[in-house]
N, CA, C and O atoms as a DFTB+ gen file, in Angstrom:
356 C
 N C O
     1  1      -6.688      58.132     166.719
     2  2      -5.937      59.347     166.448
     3  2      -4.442      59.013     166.409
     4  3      -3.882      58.361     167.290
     5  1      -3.820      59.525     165.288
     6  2      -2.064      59.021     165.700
     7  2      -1.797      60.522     165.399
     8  3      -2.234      61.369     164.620
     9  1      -0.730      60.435     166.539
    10  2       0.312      61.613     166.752
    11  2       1.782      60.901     166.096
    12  3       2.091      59.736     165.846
    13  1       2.578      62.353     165.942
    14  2       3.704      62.454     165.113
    15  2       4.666      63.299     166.252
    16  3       4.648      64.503     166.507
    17  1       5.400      62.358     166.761
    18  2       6.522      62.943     167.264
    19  2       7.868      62.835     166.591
    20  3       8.248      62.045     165.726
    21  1       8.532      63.876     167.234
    22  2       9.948      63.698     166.974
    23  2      11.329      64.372     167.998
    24  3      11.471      65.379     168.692
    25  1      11.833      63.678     167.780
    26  2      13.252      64.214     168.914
    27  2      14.440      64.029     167.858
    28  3      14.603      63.090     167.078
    29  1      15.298      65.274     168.054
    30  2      16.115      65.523     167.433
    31  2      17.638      65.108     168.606
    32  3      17.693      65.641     169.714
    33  1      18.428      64.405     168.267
    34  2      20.249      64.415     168.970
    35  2      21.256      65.171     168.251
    36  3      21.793      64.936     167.168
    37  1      21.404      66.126     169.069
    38  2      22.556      66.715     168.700
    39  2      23.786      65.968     169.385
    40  3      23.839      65.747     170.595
    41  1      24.809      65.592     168.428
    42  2      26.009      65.293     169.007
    43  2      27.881      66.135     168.229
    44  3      28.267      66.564     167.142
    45  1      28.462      65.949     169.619
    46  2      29.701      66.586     169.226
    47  2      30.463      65.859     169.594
    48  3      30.330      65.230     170.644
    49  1      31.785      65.734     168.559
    50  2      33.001      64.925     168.989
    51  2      33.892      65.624     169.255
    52  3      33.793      66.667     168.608
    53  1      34.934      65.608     170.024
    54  2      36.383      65.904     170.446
    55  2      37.458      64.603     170.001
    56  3      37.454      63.389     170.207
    57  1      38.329      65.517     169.311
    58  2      39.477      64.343     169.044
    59  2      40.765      64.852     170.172
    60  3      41.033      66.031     170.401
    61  1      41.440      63.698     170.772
    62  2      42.682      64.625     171.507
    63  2      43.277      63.652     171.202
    64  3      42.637      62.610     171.340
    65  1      44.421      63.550     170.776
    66  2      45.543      62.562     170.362
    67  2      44.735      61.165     169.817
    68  3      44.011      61.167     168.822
    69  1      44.982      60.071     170.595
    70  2      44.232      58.716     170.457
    71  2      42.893      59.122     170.683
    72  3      41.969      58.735     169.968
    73  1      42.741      59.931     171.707
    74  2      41.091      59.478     172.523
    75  2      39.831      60.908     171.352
    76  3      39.710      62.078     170.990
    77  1      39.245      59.524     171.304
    78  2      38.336      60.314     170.547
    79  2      36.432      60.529     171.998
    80  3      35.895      59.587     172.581
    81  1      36.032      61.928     172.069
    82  2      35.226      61.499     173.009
    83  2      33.967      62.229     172.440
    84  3      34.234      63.368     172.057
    85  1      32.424      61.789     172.262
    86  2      31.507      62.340     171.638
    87  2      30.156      62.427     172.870
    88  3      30.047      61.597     173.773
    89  1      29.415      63.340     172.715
    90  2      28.351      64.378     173.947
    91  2      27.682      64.124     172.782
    92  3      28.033      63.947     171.615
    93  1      26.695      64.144     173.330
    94  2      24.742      63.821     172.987
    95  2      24.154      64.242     174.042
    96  3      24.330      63.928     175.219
    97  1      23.339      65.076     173.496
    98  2      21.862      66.169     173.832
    99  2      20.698      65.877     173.354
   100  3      20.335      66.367     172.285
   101  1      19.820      64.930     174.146
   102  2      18.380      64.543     173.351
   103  2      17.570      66.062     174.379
   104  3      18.251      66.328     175.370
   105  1      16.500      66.824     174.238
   106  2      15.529      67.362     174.113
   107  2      14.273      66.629     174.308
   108  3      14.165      65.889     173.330
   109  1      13.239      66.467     175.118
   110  2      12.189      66.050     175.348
   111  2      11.236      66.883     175.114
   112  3      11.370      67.985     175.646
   113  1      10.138      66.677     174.367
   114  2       8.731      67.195     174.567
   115  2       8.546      67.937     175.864
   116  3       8.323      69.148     175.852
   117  1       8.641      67.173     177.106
   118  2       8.208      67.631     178.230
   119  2       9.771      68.877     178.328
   120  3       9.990      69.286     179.468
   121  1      10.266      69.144     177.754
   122  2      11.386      69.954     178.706
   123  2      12.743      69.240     179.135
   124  3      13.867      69.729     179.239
   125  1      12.358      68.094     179.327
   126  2      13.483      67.291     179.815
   127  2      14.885      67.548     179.170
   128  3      14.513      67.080     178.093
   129  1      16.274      67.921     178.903
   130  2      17.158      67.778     178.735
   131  2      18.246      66.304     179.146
   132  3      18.673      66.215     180.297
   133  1      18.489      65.577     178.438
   134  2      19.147      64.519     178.695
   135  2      20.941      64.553     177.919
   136  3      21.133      65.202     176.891
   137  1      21.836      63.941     178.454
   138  2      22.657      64.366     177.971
   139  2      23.556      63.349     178.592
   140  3      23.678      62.946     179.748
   141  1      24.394      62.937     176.993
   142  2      25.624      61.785     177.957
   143  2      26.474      61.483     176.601
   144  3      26.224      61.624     175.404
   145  1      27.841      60.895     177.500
   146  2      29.285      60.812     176.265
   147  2      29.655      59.073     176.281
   148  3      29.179      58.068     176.808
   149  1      30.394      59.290     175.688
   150  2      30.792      58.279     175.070
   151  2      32.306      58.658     174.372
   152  3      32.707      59.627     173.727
   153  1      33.095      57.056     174.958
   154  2      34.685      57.632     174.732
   155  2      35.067      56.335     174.066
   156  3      34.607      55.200     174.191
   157  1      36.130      56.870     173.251
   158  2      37.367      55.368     172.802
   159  2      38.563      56.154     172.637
   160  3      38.670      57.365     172.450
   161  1      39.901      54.794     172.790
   162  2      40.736      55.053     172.515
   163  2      42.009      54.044     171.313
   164  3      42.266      52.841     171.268
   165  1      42.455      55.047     170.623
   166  2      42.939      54.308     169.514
   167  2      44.218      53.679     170.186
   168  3      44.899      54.365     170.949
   169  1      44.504      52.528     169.935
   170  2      45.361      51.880     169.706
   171  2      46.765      52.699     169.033
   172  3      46.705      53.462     168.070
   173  1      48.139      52.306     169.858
   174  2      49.013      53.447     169.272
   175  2      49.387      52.759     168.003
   176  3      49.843      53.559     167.186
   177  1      49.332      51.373     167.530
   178  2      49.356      50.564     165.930
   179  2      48.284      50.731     165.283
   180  3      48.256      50.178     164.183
   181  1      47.254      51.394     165.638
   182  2      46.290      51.314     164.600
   183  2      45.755      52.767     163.920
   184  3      45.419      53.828     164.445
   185  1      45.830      52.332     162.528
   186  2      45.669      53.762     161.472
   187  2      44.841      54.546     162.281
   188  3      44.068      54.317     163.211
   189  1      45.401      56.021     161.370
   190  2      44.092      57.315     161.736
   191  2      42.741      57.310     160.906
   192  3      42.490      57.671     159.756
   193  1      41.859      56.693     162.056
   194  2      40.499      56.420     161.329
   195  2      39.459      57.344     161.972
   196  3      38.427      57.002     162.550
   197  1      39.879      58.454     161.781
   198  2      38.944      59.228     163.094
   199  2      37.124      59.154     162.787
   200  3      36.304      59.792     163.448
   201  1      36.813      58.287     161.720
   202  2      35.399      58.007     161.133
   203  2      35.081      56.986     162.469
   204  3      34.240      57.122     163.358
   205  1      35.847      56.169     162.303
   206  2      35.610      55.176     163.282
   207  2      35.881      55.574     164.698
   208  3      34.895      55.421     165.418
   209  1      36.470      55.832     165.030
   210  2      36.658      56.459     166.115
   211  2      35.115      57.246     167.038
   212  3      34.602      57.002     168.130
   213  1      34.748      58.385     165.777
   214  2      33.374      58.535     166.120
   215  2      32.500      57.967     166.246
   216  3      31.760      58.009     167.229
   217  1      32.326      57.068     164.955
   218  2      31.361      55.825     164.900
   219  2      31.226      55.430     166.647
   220  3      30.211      55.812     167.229
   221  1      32.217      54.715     167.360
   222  2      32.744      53.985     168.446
   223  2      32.049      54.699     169.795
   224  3      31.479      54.371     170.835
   225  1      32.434      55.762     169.154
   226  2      32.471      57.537     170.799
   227  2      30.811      57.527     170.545
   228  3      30.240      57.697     171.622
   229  1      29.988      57.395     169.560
   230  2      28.682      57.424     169.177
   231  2      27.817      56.670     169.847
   232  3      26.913      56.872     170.658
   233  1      28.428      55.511     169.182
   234  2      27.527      54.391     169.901
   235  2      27.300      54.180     171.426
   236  3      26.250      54.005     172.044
   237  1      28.968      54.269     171.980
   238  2      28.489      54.554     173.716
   239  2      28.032      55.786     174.225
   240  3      27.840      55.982     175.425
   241  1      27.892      56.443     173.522
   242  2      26.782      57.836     173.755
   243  2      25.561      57.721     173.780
   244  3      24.775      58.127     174.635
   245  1      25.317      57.012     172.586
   246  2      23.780      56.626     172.403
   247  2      23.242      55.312     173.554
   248  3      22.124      55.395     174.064
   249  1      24.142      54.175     173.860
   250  2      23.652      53.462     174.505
   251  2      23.712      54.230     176.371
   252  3      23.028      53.809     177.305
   253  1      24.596      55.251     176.436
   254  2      24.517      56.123     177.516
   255  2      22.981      56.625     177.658
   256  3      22.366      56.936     178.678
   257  1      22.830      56.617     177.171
   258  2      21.485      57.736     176.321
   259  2      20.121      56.862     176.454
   260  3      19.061      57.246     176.950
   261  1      20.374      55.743     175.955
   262  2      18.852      54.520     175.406
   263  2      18.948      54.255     177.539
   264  3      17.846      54.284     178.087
   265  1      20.176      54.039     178.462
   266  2      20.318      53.963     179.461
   267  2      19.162      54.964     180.637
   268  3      18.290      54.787     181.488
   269  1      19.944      56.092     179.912
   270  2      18.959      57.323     180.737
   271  2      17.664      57.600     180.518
   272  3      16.945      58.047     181.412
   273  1      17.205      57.338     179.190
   274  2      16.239      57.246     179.006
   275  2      14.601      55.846     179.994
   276  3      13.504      55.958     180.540
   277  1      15.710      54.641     179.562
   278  2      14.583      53.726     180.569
   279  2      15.044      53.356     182.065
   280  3      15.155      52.264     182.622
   281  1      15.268      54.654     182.504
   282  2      15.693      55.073     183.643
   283  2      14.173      56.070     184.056
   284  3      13.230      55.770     184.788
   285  1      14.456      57.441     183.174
   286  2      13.407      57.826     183.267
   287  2      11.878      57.441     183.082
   288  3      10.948      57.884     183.756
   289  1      11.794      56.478     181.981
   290  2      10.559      55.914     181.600
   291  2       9.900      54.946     182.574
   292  3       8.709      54.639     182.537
   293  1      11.124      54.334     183.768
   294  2      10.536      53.652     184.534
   295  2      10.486      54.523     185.867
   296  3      10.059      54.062     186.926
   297  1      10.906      55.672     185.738
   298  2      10.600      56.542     187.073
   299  2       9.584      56.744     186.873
   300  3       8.879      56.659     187.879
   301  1       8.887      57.099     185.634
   302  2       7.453      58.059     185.376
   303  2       6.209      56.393     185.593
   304  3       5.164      56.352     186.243
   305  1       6.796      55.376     184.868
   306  2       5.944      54.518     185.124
   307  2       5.560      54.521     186.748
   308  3       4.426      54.802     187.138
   309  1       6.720      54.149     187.692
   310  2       6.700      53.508     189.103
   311  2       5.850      55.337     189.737
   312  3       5.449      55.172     190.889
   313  1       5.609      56.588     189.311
   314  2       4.939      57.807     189.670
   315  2       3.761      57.089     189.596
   316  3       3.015      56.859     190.547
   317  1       3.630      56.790     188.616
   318  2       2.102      56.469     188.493
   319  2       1.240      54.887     188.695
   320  3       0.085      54.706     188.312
   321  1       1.799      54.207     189.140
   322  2       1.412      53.170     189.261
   323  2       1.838      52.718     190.968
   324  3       2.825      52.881     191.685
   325  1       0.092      51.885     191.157
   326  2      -0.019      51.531     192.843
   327  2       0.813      50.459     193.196
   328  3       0.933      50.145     194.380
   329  1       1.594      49.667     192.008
   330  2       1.843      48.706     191.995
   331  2       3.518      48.471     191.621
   332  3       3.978      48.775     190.521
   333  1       4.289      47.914     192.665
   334  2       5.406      48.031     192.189
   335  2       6.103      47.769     190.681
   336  3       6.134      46.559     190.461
   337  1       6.616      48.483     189.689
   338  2       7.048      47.948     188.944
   339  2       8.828      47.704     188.727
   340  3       9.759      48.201     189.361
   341  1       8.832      46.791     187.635
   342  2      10.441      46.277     187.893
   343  2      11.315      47.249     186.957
   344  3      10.605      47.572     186.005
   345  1      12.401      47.752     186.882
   346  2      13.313      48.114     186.087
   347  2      12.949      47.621     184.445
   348  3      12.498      46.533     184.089
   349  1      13.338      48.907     183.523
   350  2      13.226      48.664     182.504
   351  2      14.580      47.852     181.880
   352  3      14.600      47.201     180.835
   353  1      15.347      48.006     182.520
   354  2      16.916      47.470     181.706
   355  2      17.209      46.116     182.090
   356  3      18.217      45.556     181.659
């Protein structure tokens, strides 16, 4: 039997002068709400690239995120198992 999941991320950026800072909201099947940011800051010589900037604020959101996630995945593992298991990260 294959199942079809999906999870949707909502994310938002804030620009304030240099610092660009972006929030991510993953949604779980189970209910779970997960949620984490990610920041950079521009350089006062370097162009207004606020693409990149997000790009930047994104990525440490998401790896905030891939973080919390096998956090949880190894809480639910170590629930259910008699047997110690090790950290996912």
């Amino acid at each position: 039997m294959q199942t079809l999941v999906g999870w949707h991320i909502e994310m938002e950026f804030r620009e304030e002068g240099a610092r660009t800072a972006a929030a991510a909201l993953l949604r779980l099947g189970d209910g779970t709400e997960i949620r984490a940011h990610g920041y950079t800051s521009r350089h006062p010589s370097d162009s207004e690239q606020l693409r990149v900037g997000e790009e930047i604020a994104a990525a440490r959101a998401l790896n905030d995120l891939a973080s919390q996630l096998l956090t949880k995945a190894h809480a639910e593992i170590q629930d259910s198992s008699p047997v110690p298991t090790h950290p996912l990260m």
